[in-house]
C-alpha positions as CSV (number, residue, x, y, z in Angstrom):
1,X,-40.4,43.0,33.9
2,X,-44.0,43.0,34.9
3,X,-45.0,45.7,32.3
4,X,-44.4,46.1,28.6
5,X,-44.6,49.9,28.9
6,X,-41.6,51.2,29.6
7,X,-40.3,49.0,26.4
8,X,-42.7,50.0,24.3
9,X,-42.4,53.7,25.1
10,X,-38.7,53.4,23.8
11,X,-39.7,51.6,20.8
12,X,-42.9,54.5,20.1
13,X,-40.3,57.1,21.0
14,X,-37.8,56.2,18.3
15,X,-39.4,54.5,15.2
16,X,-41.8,56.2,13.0
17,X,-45.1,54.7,11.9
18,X,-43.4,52.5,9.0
19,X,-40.9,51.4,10.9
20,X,-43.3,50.9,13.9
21,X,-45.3,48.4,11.2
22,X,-42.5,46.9,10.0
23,X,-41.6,45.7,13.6
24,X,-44.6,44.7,14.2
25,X,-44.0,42.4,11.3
26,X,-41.2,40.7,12.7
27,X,-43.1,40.0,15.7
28,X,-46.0,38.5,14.3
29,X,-43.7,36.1,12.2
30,X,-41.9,35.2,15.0
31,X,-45.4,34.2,16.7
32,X,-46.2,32.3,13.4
33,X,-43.0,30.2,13.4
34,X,-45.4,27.2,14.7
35,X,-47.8,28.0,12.2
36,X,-50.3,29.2,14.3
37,X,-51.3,32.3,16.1
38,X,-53.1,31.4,19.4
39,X,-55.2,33.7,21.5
40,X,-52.1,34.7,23.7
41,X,-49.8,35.1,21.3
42,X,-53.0,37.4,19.1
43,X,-53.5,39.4,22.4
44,X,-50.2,39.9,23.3
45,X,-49.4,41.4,19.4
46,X,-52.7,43.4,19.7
47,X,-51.2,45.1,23.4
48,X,-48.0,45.9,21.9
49,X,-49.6,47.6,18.8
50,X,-51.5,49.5,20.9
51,X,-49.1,50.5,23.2
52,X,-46.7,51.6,20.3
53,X,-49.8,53.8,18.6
54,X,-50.4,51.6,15.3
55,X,-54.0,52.5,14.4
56,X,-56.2,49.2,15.2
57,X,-57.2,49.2,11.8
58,X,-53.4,49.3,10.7
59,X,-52.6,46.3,13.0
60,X,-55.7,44.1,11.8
61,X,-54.7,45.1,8.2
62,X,-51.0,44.0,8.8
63,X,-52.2,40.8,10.9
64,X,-54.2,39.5,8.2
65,X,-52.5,39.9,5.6
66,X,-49.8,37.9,7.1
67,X,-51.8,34.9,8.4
68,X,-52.9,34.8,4.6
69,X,-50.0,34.4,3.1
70,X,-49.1,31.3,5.8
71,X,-53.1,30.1,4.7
């Protein structure tokens, strides 16, 4: 698939804003599994947030508070 946007609209379709952040979770521990987040991996997160309507402020909240707990 060339576009995330016809998976994302599924995934924004079904889950509500908890359940949005909780996936979002998931997927920013599996991008940590090397101990890093690197710029792809960060923008990549940050497309999918917005493409599933997380408020930005939500996602950078959620973001950091992960990478600090792996500090």
């Amino acid at each position: 698939a060339v576009s995330l946007q016809e998976f994302t609209a599924e995934i924004h379709a079904a889950l509500t804003l908890p359940q949005k952040l909780k996936f979002l979770e998931m997927l920013i521990t599996v991008a940590l599994a090397d101990g890093r987040l690197d710029k792809h991996e960060r923008h990549l997160l940050g497309k999918i947030a917005d493409l599933i309507y997380i408020p930005h402020a939500d996602y950078v909240g959620l973001r950091d508070r992960i990478l600090g707990s792996y500090g």
